[in-house]
C-alpha positions as CSV (number, residue, x, y, z in Angstrom):
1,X,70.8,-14.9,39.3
2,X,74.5,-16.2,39.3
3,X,76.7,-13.2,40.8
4,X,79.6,-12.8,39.1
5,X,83.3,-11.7,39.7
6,X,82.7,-9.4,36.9
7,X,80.0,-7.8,38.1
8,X,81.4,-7.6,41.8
9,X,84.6,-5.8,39.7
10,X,82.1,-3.6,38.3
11,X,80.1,-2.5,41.4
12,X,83.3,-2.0,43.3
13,X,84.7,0.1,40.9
14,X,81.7,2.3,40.6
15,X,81.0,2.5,44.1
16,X,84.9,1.8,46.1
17,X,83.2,-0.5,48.1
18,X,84.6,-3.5,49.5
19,X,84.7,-7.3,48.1
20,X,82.5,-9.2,50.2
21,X,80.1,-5.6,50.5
22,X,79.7,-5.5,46.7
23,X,78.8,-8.9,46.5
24,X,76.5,-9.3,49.2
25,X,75.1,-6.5,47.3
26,X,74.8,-8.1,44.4
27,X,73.0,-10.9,46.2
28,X,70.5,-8.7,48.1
29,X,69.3,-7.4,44.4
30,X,69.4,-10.7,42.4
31,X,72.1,-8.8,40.4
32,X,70.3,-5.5,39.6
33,X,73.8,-3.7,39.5
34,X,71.2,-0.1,40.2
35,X,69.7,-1.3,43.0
36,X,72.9,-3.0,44.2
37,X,74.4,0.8,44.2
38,X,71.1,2.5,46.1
39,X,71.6,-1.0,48.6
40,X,75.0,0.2,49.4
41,X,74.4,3.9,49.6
42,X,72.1,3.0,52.3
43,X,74.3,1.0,54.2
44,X,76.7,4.1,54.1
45,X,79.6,2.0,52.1
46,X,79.4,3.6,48.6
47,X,80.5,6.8,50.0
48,X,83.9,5.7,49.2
49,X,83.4,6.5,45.4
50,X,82.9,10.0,46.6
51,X,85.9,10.5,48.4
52,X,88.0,8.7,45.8
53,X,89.3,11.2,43.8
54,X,90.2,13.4,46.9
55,X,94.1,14.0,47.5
56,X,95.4,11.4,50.4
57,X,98.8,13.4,51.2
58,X,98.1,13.3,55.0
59,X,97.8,10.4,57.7
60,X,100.5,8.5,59.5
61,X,103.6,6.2,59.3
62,X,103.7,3.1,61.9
63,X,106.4,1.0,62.7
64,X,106.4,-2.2,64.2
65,X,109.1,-4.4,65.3
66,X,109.1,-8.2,66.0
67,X,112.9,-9.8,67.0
68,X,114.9,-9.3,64.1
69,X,112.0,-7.8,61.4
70,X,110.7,-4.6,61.2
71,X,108.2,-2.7,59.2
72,X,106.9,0.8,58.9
73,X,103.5,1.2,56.6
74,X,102.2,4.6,55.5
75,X,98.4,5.1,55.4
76,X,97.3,8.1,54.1
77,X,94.2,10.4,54.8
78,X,92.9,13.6,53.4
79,X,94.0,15.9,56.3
80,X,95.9,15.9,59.5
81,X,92.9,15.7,61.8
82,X,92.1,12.5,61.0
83,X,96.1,11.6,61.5
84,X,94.4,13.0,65.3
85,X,91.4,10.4,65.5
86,X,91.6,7.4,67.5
87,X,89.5,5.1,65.1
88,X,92.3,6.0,62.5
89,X,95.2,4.8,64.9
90,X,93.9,2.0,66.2
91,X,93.3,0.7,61.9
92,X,96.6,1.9,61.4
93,X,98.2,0.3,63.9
94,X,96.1,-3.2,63.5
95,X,97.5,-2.5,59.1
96,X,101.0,-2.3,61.3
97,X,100.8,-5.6,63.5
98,X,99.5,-7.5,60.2
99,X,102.5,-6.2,58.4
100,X,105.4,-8.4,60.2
101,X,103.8,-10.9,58.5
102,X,104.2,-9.3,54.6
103,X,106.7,-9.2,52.0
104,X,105.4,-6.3,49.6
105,X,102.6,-3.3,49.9
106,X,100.1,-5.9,47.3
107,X,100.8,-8.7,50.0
108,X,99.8,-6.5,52.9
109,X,97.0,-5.1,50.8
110,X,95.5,-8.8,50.1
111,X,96.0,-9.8,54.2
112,X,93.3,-10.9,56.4
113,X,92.6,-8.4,58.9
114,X,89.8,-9.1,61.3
115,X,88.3,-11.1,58.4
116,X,88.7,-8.7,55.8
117,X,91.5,-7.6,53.7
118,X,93.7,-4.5,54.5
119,X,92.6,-3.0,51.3
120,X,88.7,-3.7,52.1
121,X,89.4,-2.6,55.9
122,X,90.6,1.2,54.8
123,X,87.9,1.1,52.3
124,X,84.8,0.9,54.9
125,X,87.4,3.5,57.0
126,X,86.4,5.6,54.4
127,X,82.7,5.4,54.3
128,X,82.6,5.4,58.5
129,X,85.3,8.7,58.9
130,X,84.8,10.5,55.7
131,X,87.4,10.6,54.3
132,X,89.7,9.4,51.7
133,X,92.4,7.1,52.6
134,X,94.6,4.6,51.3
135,X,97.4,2.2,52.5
136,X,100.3,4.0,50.2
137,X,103.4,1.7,51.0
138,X,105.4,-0.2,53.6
139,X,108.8,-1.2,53.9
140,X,110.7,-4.1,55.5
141,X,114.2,-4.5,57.6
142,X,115.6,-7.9,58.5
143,X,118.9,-7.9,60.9
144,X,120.3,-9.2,64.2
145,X,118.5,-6.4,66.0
146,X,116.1,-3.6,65.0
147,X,115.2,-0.6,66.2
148,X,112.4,1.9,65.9
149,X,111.6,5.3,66.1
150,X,108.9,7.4,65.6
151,X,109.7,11.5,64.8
152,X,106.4,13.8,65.6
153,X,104.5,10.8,67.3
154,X,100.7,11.0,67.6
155,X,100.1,7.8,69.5
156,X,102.5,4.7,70.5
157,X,104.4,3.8,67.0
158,X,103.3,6.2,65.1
159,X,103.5,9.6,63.8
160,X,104.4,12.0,60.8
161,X,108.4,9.9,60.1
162,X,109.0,6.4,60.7
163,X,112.9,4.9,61.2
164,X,113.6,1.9,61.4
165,X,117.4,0.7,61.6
166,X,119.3,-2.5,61.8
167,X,122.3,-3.2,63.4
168,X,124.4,-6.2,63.3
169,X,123.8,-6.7,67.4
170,X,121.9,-5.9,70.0
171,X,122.4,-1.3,71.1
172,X,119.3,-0.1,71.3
173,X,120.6,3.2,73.1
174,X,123.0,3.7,70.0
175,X,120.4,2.4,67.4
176,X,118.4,4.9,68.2
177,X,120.2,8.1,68.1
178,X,121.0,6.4,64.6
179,X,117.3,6.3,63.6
180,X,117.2,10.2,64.8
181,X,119.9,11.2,63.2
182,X,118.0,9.5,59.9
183,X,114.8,11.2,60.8
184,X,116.4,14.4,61.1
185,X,119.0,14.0,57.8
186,X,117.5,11.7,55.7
187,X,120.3,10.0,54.0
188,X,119.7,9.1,50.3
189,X,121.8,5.7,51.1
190,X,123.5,3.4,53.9
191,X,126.6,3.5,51.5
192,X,128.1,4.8,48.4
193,X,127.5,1.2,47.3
194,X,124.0,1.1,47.8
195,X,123.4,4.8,46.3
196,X,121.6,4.8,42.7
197,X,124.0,5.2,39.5
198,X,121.7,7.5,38.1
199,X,121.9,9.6,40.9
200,X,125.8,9.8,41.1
201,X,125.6,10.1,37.7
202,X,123.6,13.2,37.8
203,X,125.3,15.0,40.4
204,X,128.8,14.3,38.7
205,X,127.0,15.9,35.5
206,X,126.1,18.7,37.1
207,X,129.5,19.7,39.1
208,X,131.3,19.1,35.9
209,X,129.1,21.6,34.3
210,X,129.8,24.1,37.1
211,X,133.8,23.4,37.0
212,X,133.5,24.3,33.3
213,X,132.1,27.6,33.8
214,X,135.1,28.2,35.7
215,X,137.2,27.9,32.4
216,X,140.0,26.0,33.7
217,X,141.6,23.3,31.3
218,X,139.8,19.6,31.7
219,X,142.8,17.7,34.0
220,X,142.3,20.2,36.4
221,X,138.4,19.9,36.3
222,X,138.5,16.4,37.0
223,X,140.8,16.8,40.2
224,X,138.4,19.4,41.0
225,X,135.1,16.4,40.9
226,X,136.7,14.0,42.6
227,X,136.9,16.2,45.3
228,X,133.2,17.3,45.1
229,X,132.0,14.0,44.4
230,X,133.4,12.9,48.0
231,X,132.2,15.8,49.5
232,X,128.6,14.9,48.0
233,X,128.8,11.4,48.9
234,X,129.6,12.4,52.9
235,X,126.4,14.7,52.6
236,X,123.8,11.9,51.3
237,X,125.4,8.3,52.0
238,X,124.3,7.4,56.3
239,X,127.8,6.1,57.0
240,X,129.9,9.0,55.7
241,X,127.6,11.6,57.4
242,X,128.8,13.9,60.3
243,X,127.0,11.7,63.2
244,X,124.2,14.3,64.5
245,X,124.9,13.2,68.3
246,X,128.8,13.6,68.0
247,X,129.9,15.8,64.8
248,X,133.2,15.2,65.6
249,X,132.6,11.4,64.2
250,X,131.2,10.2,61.0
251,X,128.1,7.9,61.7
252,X,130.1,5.0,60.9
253,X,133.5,6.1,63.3
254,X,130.4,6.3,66.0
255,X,128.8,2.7,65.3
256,X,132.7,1.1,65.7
257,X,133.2,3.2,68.7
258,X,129.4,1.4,69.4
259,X,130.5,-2.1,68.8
260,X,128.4,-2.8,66.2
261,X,127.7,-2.2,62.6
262,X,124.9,-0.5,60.7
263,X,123.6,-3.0,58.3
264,X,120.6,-0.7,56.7
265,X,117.8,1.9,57.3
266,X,114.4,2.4,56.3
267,X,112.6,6.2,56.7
268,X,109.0,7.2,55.2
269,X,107.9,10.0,55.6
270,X,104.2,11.1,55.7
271,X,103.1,12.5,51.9
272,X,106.3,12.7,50.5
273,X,106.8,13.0,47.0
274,X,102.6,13.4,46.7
275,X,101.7,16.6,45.1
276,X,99.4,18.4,47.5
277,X,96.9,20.4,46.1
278,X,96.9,23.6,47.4
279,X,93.8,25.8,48.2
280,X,93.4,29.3,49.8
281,X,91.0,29.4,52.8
282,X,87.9,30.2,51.2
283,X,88.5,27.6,48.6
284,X,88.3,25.3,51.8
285,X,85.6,26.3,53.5
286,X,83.7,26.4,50.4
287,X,84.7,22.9,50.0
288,X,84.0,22.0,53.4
289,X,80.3,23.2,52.6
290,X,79.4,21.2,49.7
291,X,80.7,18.1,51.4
């Protein structure tokens, strides 16, 4: 019986399988989608489907850096202990090294790793460690010189916050206080330029609701946001922060006094922005129970 890319769609939906796993399959069975599902199960690769639905707010963020491109990729993972295994760093940090190579989370996805894609590698992750996981995002820095760092690191290049920063020469020594002081800030921007309208939009709302409260006639309130609206952009924009190392200095004042400039940033963060689901410790081990 002809396989087709149908029925491998099919199977690999209703089982989280891999590609080349749900076809071969397919194949073993002469198409009989039933026994292409009890094929798998005994191979231990339709566990997957099981785990699916599990929340992946856990895991790790790597960074890798080759010459003037860096990347930092978060995979995630049901709990922290996995984060802890060494089968799940040394995948990570393989999804890592094939990174330098991508453009977008869908192109890293799609890459050959070892002979199977990314996607299809985390996928039979799954099945071997038990647990849900999935490759959530990356992100990419070009410049003259980049430089890591890793912020509650669990093996070489990874850990719970990845930094990566690019300067417009080589500093490593300075580059890296910068990524720490992102890790430890978190900037919302390199600039007031690169910051989102909405957001300044927002924020100038919401102070000129709070100056109205305080009843004073509109010329004055609007003295009153320009000031606030500076004040907000030093608190969220990288270059107008106080510089963590040297308060004294704004993070741009210390890059000059540095010799170079701070062309942009990248920091993920492990989970963030995923809504954890939270349980009470008999919920858990009751959960742990029924597998």
């Amino acid at each position: 019986m002809a396989i087709t890319a149908a029925m491998v769609k099919e199977l690999r939906d209703s089982t989280g399988a891999g590609m080349m796993d749900a076809k071969k399959a397919l194949t073993e069975n002469d198409g009989d989608m039933e026994a292409a599902v009890d094929w798998l199960r005994t191979k231990g690769l339709a566990k997957a489907a099981k785990k699916s639905g599990r929340t992946a707010a856990e895991g790790l963020v790597a960074v890798k850096v080759d010459g003037g491109v860096g990347v930092a990729v978060e995979v995630n993972s049901e709990t922290d202990f996995v984060g802890k295994n060494a089968e799940f760093q040394a995948m990570v940090a393989g999804v890592a090294d094939v990174a330098i190579g991508a453009k977008t989370t869908e192109e890293l996805a799609a890459a050959d790793m070892g002979g199977k894609s990314v996607a299809d590698t985390i996928t039979a992750k799954v099945a071997t460690i038990g647990e849900n996981m999935s490759l959530r995002r990356m992100a990419r820095l070009e410049g003259q010189s980049v430089v890591s760092y890793v912020h509650n690191a669990a093996a070489e290049g990874m850990g719970k916050i990845g930094v990566l920063v690019a300067l417009s020469s080589e500093n490593e020594a300075f580059g890296k206080q910068v990524a720490m002081h992102v890790a430890a800030v978190n900037p919302a921007s390199l600039s007031e330029a690169d910051l989102d309208p909405a957001v300044v939009e927002k924020e100038k709302t919401v102070q000129m609701d709070i100056a109205r409260e305080s009843g004073k006639p509109e010329a004055v309130i609007e003295k009153m946001i320009v000031g606030r609206m500076k004040k907000f952009m030093a608190e969220v924009t990288l270059l107008n922060q106080q510089f963590v190392v040297n308060p004294d200095l704004t993070v741009e004042a210390a890059a000059k006094e540095a010799g170079v400039e701070i062309t942009g940033f990248v920091r993920l963060e492990v989970g963030e922005g995923i809504e954890k689901k939270e349980e009470n410790f008999a919920e858990e081990v009751a959960a742990t129970l029924k597998g």
